[in-house]
N, C-alpha and C positions, 0 to 999 in steps of 0.2 A: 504494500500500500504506500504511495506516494502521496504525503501528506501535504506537502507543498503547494499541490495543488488543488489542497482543501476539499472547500463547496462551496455550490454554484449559490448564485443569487437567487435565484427560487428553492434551496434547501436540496437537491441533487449533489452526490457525494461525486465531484469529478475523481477525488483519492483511488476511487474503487472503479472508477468507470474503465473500462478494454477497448471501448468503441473506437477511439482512437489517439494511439499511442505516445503522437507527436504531440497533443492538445496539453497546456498547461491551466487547465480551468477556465473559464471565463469570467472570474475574478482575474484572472492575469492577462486577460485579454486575449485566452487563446481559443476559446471555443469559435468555431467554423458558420454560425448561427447567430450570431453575437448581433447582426447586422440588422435582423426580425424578431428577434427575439425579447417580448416583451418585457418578464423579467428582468431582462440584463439591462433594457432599456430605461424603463424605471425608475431601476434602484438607483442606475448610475444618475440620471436628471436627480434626483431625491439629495443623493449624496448619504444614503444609507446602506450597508453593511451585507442588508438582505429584506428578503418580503416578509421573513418573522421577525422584524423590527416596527414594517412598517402599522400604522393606524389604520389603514385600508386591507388590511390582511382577513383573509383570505380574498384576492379580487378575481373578477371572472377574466374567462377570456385571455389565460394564461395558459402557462405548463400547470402552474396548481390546480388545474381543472381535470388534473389527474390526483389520485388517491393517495397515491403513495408518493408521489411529490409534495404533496399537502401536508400528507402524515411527518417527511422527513421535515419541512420546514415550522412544523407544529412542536416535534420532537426540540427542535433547536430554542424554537421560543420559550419551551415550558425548560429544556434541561441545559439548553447551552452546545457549542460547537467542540467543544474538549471532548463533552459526554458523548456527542454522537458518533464520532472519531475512535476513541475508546473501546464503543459496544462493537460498531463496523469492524473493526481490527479484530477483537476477540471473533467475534460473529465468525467471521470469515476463517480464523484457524479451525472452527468449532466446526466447519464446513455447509455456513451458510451462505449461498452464491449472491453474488451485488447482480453481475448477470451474466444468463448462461453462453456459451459460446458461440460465436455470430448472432446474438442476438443482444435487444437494449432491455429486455426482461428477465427478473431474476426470480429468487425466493422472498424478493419483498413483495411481489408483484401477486402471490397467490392469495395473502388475506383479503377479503374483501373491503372491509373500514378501519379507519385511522387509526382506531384502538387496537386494533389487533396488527396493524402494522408496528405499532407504537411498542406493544408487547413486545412484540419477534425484535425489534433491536434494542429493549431492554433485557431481554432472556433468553435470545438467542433459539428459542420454541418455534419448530417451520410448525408443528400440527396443530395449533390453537385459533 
């Protein structure tokens, strides 16, 4: 896990992402998407950190219009960027997948709602 390259402005762990190799987050300006990408757009106009900072959280018409981008950026809000680094790290030796191979879906991607996403990266639990 390459931490350096954190996580993204919408609460997506670039640390853990495979999709692509070259990319140093889009906190560091590297993501490929950077251009449309509403999040990224945003938060940088805002001059805030991330979209579980902002007062408008959860907004539509985002990446957070997915589940487990919502969940990872919810996680952050309530526990912090250390904690979710921390759990993904263990998670991952414990042999829980960020995502499977050629694809952008993992084992976060099976729970259906936030809490039970929230769950699996506080416990590292794929069956709950």
């Amino acid at each position: 896990m390459e931490r350096e390259k954190g996580v993204a402005y919408c609460g997506l762990a670039c640390s853990v992402c495979g999709h692509n190799e070259t990319c140093v987050g889009c906190r560091n300006q590297g993501c490929e998407s950077r251009e449309w990408c509403k999040n990224y757009n945003c938060c940088r106009e805002k001059a805030i950190e991330g979209c579980w900072v902002c007062d408008e959280f959860p907004c539509n018409d985002s990446m957070l219009n997915k589940v487990r981008v919502r969940a990872f950026a919810k996680f952050i809000r309530e526990y912090g960027e250390d904690k979710l680094m921390d759990c993904l790290e263990s998670n991952e030796r414990n042999g829980v997948v960020y995502h499977y191979k050629d694809s952008l879906q993992g084992d976060y991607d099976i729970p259906v709602t936030e809490d039970a996403i929230i769950h699996m990266i506080l416990t590292g639990e794929k069956n709950k």
